[in-house]
Each structure stands twice: as structure tokens, then as C-alpha cells.
N, C-alpha and C positions, 0 to 999 in steps of 0.2 A: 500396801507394801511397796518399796522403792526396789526400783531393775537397776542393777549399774547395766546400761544395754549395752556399753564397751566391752565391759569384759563377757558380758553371757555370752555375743556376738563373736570377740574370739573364742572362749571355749567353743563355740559352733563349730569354725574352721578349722582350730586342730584338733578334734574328733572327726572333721574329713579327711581331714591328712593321712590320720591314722586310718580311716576305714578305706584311702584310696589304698596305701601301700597293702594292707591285709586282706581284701575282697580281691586283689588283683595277683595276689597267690596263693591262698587256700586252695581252689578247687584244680586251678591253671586248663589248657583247655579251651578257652575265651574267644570267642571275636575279636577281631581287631580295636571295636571299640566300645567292646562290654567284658566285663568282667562280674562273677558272684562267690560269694562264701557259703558253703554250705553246712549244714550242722545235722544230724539225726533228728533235731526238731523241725525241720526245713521241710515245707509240704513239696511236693514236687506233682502238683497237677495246676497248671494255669488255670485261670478265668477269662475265660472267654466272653461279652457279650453283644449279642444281635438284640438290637432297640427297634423297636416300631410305635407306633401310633404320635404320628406328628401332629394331631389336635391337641397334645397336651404339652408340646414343648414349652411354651409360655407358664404352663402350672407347676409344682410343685408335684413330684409323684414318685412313685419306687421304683422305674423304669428300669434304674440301674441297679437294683437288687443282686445281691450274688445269683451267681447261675454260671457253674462249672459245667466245660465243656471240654474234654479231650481232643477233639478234633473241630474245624471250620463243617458246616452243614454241606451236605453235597451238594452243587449248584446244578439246575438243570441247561442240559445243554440243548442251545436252541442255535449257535453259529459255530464257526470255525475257531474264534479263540480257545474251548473246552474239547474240540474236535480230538484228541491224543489224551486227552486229562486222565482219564481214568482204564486208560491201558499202559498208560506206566506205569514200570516196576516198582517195587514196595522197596525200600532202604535194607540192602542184605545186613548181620550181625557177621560180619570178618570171624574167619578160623584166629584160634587162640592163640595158637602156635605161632602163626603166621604174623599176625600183630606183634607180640613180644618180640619177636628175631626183626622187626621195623624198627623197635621203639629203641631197641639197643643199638641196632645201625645208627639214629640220630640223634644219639647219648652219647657215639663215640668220642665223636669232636669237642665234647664239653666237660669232656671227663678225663683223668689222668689214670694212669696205668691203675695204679693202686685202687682208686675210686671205680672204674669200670669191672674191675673183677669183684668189687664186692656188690654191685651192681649186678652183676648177671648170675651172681650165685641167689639176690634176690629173686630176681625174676625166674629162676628157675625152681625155687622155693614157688613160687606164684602160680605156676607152670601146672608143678605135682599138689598141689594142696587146694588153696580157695578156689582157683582160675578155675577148672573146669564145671563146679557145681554151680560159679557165676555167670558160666558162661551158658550153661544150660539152663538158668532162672529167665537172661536175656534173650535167648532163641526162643523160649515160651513166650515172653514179651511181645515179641515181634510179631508170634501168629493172630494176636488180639489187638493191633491196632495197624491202622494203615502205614504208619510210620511211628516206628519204634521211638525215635526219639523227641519227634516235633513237642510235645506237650512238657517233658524234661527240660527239654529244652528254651522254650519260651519262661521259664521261671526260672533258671540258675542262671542265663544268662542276660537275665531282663528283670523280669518283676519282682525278683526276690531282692536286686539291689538295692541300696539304701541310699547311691551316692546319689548325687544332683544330673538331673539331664545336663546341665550344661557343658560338665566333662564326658556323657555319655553320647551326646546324640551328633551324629555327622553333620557336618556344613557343606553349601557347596554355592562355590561359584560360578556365574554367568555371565557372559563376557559383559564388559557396560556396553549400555544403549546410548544414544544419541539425544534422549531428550534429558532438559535441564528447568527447573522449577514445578512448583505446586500444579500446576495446569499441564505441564507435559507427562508430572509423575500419574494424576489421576487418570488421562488419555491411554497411559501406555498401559496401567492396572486393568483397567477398564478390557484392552482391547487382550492382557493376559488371560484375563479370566472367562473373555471367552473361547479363548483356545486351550483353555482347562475345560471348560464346558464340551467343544469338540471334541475332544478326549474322552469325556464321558462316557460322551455317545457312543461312541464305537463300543468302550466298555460293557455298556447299560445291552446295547444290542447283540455283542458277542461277535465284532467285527472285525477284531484286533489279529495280528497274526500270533501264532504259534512260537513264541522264542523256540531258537533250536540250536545246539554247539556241537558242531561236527556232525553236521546233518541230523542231528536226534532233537526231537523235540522235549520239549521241558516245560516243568510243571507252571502254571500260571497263577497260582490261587494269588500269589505275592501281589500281583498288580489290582487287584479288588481290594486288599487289607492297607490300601495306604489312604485310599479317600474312607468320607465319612466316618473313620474313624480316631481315639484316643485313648490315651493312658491315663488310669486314674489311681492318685495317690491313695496309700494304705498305711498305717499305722505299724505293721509288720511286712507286708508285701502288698504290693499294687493288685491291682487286673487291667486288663484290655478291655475298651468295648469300641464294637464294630457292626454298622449296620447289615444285614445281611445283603446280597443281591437277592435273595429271595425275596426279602418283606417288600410289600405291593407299595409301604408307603413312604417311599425315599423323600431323605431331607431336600430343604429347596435351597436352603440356605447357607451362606459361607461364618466363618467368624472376623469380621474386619476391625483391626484396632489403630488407632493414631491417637496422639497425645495421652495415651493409656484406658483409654477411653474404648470400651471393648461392645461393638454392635453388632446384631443379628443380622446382616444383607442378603436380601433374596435373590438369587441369582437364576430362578425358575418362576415363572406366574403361579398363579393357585392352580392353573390345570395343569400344569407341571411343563408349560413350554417355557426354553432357555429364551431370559430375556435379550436382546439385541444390545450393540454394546454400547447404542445410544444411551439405552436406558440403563444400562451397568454404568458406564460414565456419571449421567443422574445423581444414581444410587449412592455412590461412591462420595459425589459431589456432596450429597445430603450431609452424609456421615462427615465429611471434613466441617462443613459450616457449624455441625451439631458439638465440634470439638476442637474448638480456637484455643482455649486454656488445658493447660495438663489437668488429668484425673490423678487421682491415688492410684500408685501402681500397683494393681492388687496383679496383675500377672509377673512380679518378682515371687512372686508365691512358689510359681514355677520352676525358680532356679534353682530350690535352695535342697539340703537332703530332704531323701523321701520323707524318712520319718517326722522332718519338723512338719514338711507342707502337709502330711498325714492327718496331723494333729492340727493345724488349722482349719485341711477340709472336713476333716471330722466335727470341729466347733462351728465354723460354715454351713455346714447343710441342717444344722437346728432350726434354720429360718426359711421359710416357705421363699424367700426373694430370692434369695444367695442360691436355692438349691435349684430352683428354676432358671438361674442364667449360667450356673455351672451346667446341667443339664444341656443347654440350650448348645452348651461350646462342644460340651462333647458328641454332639449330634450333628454336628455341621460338617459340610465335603471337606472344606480345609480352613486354614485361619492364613489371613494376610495381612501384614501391618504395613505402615506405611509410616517410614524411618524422614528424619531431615536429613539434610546434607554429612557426608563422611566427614568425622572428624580429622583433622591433620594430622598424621603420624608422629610420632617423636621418635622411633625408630620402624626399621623395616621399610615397602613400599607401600603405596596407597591401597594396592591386590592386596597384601599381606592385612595393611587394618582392615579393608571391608571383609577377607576368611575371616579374621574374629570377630567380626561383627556379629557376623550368622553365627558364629559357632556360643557367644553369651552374650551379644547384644554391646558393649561395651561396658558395661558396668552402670553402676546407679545414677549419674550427670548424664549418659547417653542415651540406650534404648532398650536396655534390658527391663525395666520394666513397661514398656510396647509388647510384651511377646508373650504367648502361651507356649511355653515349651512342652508339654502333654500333647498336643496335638502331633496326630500322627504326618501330617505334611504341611509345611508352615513357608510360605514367601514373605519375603522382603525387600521392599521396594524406597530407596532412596530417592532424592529429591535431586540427587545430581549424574543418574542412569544407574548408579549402580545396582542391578537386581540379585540377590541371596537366596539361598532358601536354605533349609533343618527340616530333620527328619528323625521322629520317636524312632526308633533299631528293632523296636517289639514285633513286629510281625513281617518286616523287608531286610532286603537287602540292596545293593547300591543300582544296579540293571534295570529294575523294575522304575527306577524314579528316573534313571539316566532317560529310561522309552518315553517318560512324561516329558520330560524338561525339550528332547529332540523334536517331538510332538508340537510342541508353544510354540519353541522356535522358528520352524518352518511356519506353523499358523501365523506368527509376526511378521512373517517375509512377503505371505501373501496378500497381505493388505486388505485386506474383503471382510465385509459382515455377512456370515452365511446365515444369520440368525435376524427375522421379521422380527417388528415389535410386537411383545407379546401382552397379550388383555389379561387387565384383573393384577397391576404389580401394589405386590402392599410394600409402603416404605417400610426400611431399615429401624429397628427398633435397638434404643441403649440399653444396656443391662447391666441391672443396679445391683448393687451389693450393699448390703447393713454388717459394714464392720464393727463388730465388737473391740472394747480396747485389747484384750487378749490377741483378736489379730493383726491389730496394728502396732501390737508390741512387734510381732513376729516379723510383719513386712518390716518396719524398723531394723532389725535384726538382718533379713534378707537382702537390706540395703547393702551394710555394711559385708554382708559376708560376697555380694557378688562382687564386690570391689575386691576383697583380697582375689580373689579366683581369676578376673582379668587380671592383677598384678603379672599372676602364678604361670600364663599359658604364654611361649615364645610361636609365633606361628613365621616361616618361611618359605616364601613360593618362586617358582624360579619357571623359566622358559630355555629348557638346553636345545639351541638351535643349532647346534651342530653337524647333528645327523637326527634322524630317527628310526623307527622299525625298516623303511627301505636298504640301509646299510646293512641292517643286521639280518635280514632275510636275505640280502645278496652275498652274508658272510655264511649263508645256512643254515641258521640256527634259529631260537625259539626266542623273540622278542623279550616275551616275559620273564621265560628264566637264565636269558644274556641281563636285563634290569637287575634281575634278583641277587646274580653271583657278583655285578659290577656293587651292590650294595652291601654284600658280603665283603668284598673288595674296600670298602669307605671305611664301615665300622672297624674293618681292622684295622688299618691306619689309621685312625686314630684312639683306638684301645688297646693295639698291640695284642688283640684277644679276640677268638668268634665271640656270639652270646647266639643266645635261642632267637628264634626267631619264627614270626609268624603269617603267614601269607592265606591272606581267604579263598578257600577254592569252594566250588559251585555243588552242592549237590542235589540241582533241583532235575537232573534226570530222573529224579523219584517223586514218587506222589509224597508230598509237601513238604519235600528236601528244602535244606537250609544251604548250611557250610559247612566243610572241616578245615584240619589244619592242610596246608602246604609246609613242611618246615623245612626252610629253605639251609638253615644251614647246614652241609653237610662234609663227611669230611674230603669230599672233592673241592667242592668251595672251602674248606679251610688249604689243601695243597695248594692249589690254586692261587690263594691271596698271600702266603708264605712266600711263593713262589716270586712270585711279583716284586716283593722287595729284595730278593735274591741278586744280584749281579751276577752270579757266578750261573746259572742258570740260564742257556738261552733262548733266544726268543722263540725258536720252532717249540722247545721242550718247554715254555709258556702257552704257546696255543693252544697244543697238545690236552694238557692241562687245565685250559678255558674249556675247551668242546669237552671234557668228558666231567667240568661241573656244569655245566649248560643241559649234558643227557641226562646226566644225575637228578636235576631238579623236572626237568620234563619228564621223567620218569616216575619221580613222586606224584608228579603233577596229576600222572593219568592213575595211579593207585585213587589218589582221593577223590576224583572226581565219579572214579565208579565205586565209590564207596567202599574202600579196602585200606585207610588210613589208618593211623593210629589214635586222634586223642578224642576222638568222637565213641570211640569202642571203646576204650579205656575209661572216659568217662560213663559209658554205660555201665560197664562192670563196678564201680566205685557206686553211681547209685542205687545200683539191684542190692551191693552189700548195704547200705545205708536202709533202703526202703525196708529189705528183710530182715533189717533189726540187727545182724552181723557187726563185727570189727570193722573196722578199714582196715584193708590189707596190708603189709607193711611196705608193700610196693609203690602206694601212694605214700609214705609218707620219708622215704629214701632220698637221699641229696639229688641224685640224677631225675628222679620225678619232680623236685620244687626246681630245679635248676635248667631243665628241657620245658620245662611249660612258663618260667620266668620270659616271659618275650619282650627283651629291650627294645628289640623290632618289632613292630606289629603294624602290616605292610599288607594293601591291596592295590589292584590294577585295578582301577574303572574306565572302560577307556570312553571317552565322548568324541563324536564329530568336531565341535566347537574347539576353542579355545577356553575350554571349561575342567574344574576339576571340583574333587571331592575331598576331605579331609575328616579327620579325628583325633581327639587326642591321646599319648599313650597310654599303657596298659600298667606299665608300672611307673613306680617312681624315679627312677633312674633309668629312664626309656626314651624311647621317638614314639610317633605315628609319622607313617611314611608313607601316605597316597600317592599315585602315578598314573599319569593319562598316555600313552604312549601315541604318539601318529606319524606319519609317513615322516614328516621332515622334520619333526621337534618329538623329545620328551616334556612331558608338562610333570612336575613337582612337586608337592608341598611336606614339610616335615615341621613337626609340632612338637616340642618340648616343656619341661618343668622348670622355672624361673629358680624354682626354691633347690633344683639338682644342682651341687656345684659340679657333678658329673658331667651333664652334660648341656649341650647350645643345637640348637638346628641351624644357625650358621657355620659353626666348625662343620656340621656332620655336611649339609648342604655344598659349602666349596669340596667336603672331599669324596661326594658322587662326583659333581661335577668333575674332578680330576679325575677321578676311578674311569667316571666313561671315556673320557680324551684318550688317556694310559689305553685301554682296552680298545679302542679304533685306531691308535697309530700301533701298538704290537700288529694287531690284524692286517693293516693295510702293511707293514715293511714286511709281511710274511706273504702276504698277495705278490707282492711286487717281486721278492725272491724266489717266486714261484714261475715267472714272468721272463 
């Protein structure tokens, strides 16, 4: 039978179109850069799995077998990283009451007279009927697992997905390095992976400190679940698998790919001492000479939706070869490829194409297929310093990889092998795959579809050197949510209208806390940004007006972080009714529920030492993602848009932070100075 592979290939694409805009408001509720649709058929218990016996990586085996787990295994604690672990609090289920009277506060602003009253006679309907017997199915929840929602959670906002990692998984940039060609890139890989190896250790021994915000310490499991593990495609939903810290017999091995060409590198001896980074150098060395001609890029497999690449690995693993090098990848600490030189930008700056690079590789002429997007932490290392790296979203969040990346860094600075050569290194082995034509229709297909997708993604990064948090702590106020209202500030000028909006707050002060929302817009940030284009309004009764949406959002700030938010509880209650067989309540399916969880913005602060940042792309279709590094004398930037929105541009939106922040330090400073 004859493919037209043109057309199958678009139909591909606009069935992703369609499941971006639909996954990214059915449930609403999301991460900044995940989103899922749920259904009453939709399992709501992740897959978890912990792999051992490294004798049989090379073989064909059932290693990766289902095997549901609700929660990560308890880790014993033997240092001071787990030192706090498990005397933090359990994630409280917020008063009913209390929630609804939040959720209408940040419905105000998005809603018109008419619409907010019919709004709140729902949720008052919500209030006296479903809400309490859901709310007591959820407080039962709670008493039966460590954390109410972690396992909920990793499948509606991860594994249940169907879209392509490559719109799902964070990028993140690292300042370039100094070295330039084939022998500087190998030297510099070489001497990162041993200071990935350093990092280990600390890990492996339990040396690490305690993260803590605001003097409290906070949960760590996050920083274990980002090595040795990865995301495997499903047919209907994914699972996770993750080596444990427990199992005695940790992998030794990384996944190294160049020219597509995807190798096992041991970056441990067989008695499990870190090899020195002469001999990573070596190693490294081997693997390039082993791959002077491009392979078939079977890792485009990676880009495309779940369910195609489901349906390839599911025809994949019929064969004892394919199942034992996919095995192989999903068992390794991490995967690192090793990219050519940056292509030339045709628009944007050269920072702007290397964020997309990491974030899809470039598309099918570039290096998207170089890359395992499934793996849960992934570098990339250019040929002219620029280093990258992506990150699966399934079991971290930004912190825990920001402590790795800070980690390398310093290791780079210090120059030194702390690491002897170590005896018994087995070379780098290739791993073969026997494509069938069936998958090489697919990767065909894959080709084509990651090219529309880089067409589709606008990425812009910027450096406002203006000021930075120093100004804004000398103006009093809350760095973060002076960024957030100054951003509220953009979007309105140039929508003439707030929109929802989403900000990641932390809540790993709980045993195996994730996130919830921050929802930044409120309607002090909409006075506020009214206000602004006001003339008639002056400037004291501007400030005025600044500072009490700056309390306002610090104020939410500290609700979510102690877990008293709203759309983390709300989506609880929407699954107890789903799980218990129940309606949905008519409260999720209300204009102000699709319209408060539509988040045009969807917007985190990662803050790094460096000159580095973090990105994603949006949540809807008519949206931004809007990442932000904040430091003493600069904000660092990036917002990512839909090429296909004729809504919107990250350049329009981008000059008009930029202006929002200027506006917003000259009101402050002529109101300092009339103070004076």
C-alpha cells in the first residue's frame, strides 16, 4: 500500500494543533509548561518505576514491566540531605469555604458585572450541594497518602499527555564557554561530566544540603528523580521509570549521541569508581571517531506526539535488539549529545537560536534528531561553546536542576580532576536498532512534523540592564511580585485587557510538594495597569496603587506556598468527583472556570547565579511563556510565543516589559525624589 507521507504527516500536525489548544483547557490548573485533558476514562495513578540488575542492560528483558506505584520508596537516611525529609508536613486539603471566596477574588478581574454574579451564585450552588461531600471524599484522601496529590498529579499534568515533549519540556541556557571546535567541545564534555559525576557523589552519599525558603527546609526527593532516570512512551499514557537510590546496583553509564548515532559511555569502572576525565575525554573521543557519518535519526521518535512515538515503541520492542538499547537509554544517569556549530539566525539573536535549539533541536537539517527527548536530563554541547540542556517536567521542577547546573559550573571554574584513573573501564558501546519499514515510515513522518513545530515556536531573550532586584528592594518591595504586576503592566498595553495568568509557586515545604498556582492577575494589578495609562491620575496616587498590587501578589504568594491556594484544591475536588464516578460539578464547566485557568501568561521566576535562564513554551494557543532570572543589576528574560497566533509575538510583548519596567522605576524614582 502507497503513504502519501505529505499528507499523513500534516494530518499529524493539525491533530497537534488541535490537542495543543484542547489539553491546554479542559482541566486548566497546569504548570507553566504542562498541561492535560481529562476524561472519566483517564486512570489517575502514575507509573512509577525503580530498575535494577545492570547485568542485563545489554539483554532484552521485562525490566520495565508495569509496576504502579503511588508514591517514590522511602530513601534511608544515612547524611544530612534527608536530615528534615520526613518531619515535613504532609500537604493540608484548604477549608472549602475559604478556597471559593479566593477563587472568586481572582475571577473578579476577568469577569464583567453580569458574568461575576452569575459566577458566584455558581459557586454558591457549589458551596451548599457537591462541594462539601467532595470535600470530605478529599480530606479522607489525604489521611492515606503522604501527599494527597503527588500521584494525581504526575499523570494529568505529565503522563497522560499526548502532546510532543518538544512543546512540553524546559530549555535552558548556559552562558557560552570559551572553547571552539571538535577537540575543545570533547575537552569541555569531558571535564562537564565529571563535575556531573561530583554531583553525584554528594547525591549518592547524602552530602547535599537541605534547600530551605525562609528558613524552612524543603522536600528533596526532586533532586534524586532527575538522574538515572526517563519517560516512556504509551499508547494511551506514558509512565516514568527511575532507578531507585536504594538498588545496590546503580547504572555506570551515561547516553551519548553525535551524528545520531546513540552510545552507552561508562562514566564509572565495573567497580563502580568515577572514571577520571582523562579517560571521559578517551571515551568521548571513541564515540566521536565511532560516528563521522550521520545515523538514521531514530531519536526524532522523541519529538513527535505520544501516541505516534507509543505506537512505534510499542512495534520496537518486538525485537530483542531495539528493546535492549531502548532499555539501555532509559537506564543511564543522563544523555548528552554533542550538536555542530549554531546555525545563523534569520531572525532573533544568536541566545534566542541556541534557547531553541535545546528547546527542539532545530528541526530535521539540524539536531533534533541528535536528541532523546524522554530522558529525564539531557545536555547539549555545541561545537562553538554554546552549552544547553532539557529536561522531561515528569518528576522536577526548575530549583533542583538550577542546584546541578550551579554545581558544573563552579566544578568548571576550578580546573582540577578530583577523580584518579580508574581500572577495569569497558569502552562505549553503539546501540543498534532494526527498523522496520512501519518505523521508518514514522521517523519519516517525524521528520516532517518537527519542521512545522520549529516553523510554529517565536522564542525572545533579552538582558534589561537597567536596574535589577537592588532597586526594587531599595524601593521596598517584593522583586518577584514588582516583575509580576510590571508584567501585568505589558500585557495590558498591548491587549487593552488583563488575561489569567500563571505563576509557579513552590510547594515542596511538604513531603513531595510540587507546585500550585500564583495567579498573578488581580484586580489591584488590573487598577494599577488602568491606572498607568491614566493622565489624569497622579503620580503619588500611582505608587500608591503599585505597592498595594505588589502586597496583593505577595500575599497570594504566601497563601500558595503554605498550601492554601486555589487550583491545586479545586482540582482535587474535580478528581474525587471524576474518580467517584460523580458529574462534574457545574462549577468547572462555568465561563469564569475555563477563563481564570486559560493562562495567556504562564510565567516563572528561576533565579540562577549566572547569566543563565530557563524557558518553556505556552500553555495555550493564544499565549506567552514568560521565564525570568532576576539579579542584583539586571533582569534576564525570555518569552516564547505561537508563530501560527496572529494574536500574539514575543517581540511586541518583550519591548513592552521592557517599557512597563522603565515606566515603573521613573514613577518610583520622581516619587523618591519628591519625597526629598
Amino acid at each position: 500500500m502507497t503513504v502519501d507521507m505529505s499528507s499523513a504527516c500534516a494530518t499529524t500536525f493539525v491533530l497537534f494543533r488541535l490537542m495543543l489548544s484542547r489539553s491546554f483547557n479542559m482541566i486548566g490548573s497546569i504548570c507553566p509548561s504542562d498541561a492535560a485533558g481529562l476524561s472519566r476514562d483517564t486512570p489517575v495513578t502514575s507509573h512509577v518505576m525503580y530498575v535494577g540488575n545492570r547485568k542485563a542492560e545489554f539483554k532484552a528483558s521485562n525490566l520495565l514491566g508495569k509496576m504502579t506505584v503511588e508514591e517514590p520508596a522511602q530513601m534511608a537516611v544515612k547524611g544530612r540531605t534527608f536530615s528534615a525529609q520526613y518531619n515535613l508536613p504532609r500537604l493540608p486539603v484548604p477549608a472549602l469555604e475559604q478556597t471559593l471566596n479566593r477563587y472568586l477574588d481572582t475571577c473578579r478581574p476577568l469577569l464583567d458585572d453580569e458574568q461575576f454574579k452569575a459566577t458566584s451564585e455558581i459557586v454558591q450552588k457549589f458551596k451548599e450541594k457537591e462541594g462539601p461531600e467532595l470535600q470530605k471524599l478529599l480530606e479522607k484522601r489525604a489521611t492515606k497518602h503522604t501527599n494527597w496529590l503527588s500521584d494525581w498529579w504526575k499523570s494529568v499534568a505529565y503522563l497522560d499527555i499526548r502532546l510532543p515533549l518538544v512543546v512540553l519540556n524546559p530549555g535552558f541556557y548556559l552562558p557560552r564557554q570559551n572553547f571552539r571546535g571538535k577537540q575543545g567541545q570533547i575537552d569541555f564534555t569531558s571535564r562537564m561530566i565529571a563535575g556531573l559525576l561530583d554531583y553525584k557523589i554528594m547525591l549518592d552519599e547524602q552530602t547535599l544540603s537541605v534547600d530551605t525558603m525562609g528558613g524552612k527546609p524543603l522536600c528533596m526527593v526532586q533532586h534524586y528523580q532527575l538522574l538515572n532516570a526517563c519517560r516512556v512512551p504509551g499508547l494511551k499514557k506514558d509512565k516514568h521509570v527511575h532507578i531507585s537510590p536504594n538498588d545496590s546496583d546503580q547504572p555506570h553509564h551515561i547516553t551519548l549521541i553525535h551524528n545520531n548515532h546513540i552510545f552507552s559511555m561508562d562514566v564509572y569502572s565495573s567497580q563502580g569508581k568515577p572514571l577520571s576525565i582523562a579517560q571521559l575525554r578517551a571515551q568521548i573521543q571513541f564515540c566521536v571517531d565511532q560516528s563521522k557519518m550521520a545515523a538514521a535519526p531514530v531519536g526524532i521518535l522523541t519529538t513527535m506526539d505520544r501516541s505516534s512515538w507509543g505506537k512505534a515503541y510499542h512495534e520496537m520492542v518486538k525485537d530483542k535488539t531495539n528493546k535492549a538499547s531502548l532499555e539501555n537509554i532509559q537506564r543511564s544517569i543522563l544523555a548528552v549529545s554533542l550538536d555542530g556549530p549554531l546555525p545563523q539566525p534569520t531572525e532573533g539573536s544568536d541566545v534566542d537560536m541556541a534557547a531553541a535549539i535545546s528547546l527542539h533541536g532545530g528541526g530535521s537539517k539540524v539536531f533534533s534528531g541528535n536528541r532523546w527527548f524522554d530522558k529525564t536530563l539531557q545536555f547539549y554541547i555545541g561545537e562553538d561553546g554554546y552549552v544547553l540542556a532539557n529536561y522531561e517536567h515528569t518528576t522536577a521542577e526548575g530549583p533542583p536542576l538550577v542546584c546541578i547546573m550551579d554545581h558544573i559550573l563552579n566544578f568548571l571554574e576550578k580546573k582540577k580532576d578530583p577523580f584518579l584513573d580508574a581500572p577495569n573501564v569497558l569502552p562505549p558501546k553503539q546501540l543498534n536498532f532494526n527498523l522496520s519499514e512501519k518505523v521508518e515510515q514514522t521517523i519519516r513522518c517525524g521528520l516532517e512534523d518537527i519542521d512545522s513545530i520549529v516553523k510554529d515556536i517565536m522564542i525572545r531573550s533579552f538582558f534589561f540592564k537597567d536596574y535589577g532586584k537592588n532597586f526594587i528592594k531599595k524601593a521596598k518591595m517584593s522583586p518577584d511580585a514588582y516583575i509580576q504586576v510590571a508584567l501585568q503592566l505589558a500585557y495590558y498595553r498591548v491587549y487593552k485587557q488583563p488575561c489569567a495568568t500563571y505563576e509557579s509557586g513552590s510547594l515542596r515545604c511538604f513531603q513531595l510538594g510540587r507546585t500550585d498556582t500564583i495567579r498573578s492577575c488581580s484586580s489591584a494589578s488590573l487598577a494599577f495597569s488602568k491606572a498607568m495609562g491614566d493622565s489624569s491620575v497622579d503620580p503619588a496616587t500611582k505608587v500608591d496603587l503599585l505597592r498595594k498590587a505588589v502586597q496583593s501578589h505577595r500575599q497570594y504568594t504566601d497563601y500558595t506556598i503554605s498550601g492554601q491556594a486555589v487550583d491545586r484544591h479545586l482540582l482535587g475536588l474535580k478528581l474525587t468527583a471524576l474518580e467517584s464516578g460523580r458529574d462534574i460539578p457545574e462549577l468547572f464547566t462555568d465561563l469564569a472556570f475555563k477563563e481564570s485557568t486559560n493562562f495567556r501568561l504562564s510565567t516563572s521566576q528561576v533565579a540562577i547565579q549566572r547569566e543563565a535562564f530557563l524557558y518553556f513554551v505556552p500553555v495555550v494557543q493564544d499565549g506567552y511563556g514568560l521565564c525570568y532570572n532576576p539579579q542584583e543589576e539586571q533582569i534576564i528574560v525570555c518569552i516564547t510565543s505561537f508563530n501560527n497566533s496572529p494574536e500574539t509575538s514575543s517581540e511586541k510583548l518583550m519591548d513592552s516589559v521592557s517599557q512597563s519596567l522603565r515606566d515603573m522605576q521613573k514613577l518610583l524614582e520622581t516619587q523618591m525624589q519628591t519625597k526629598l
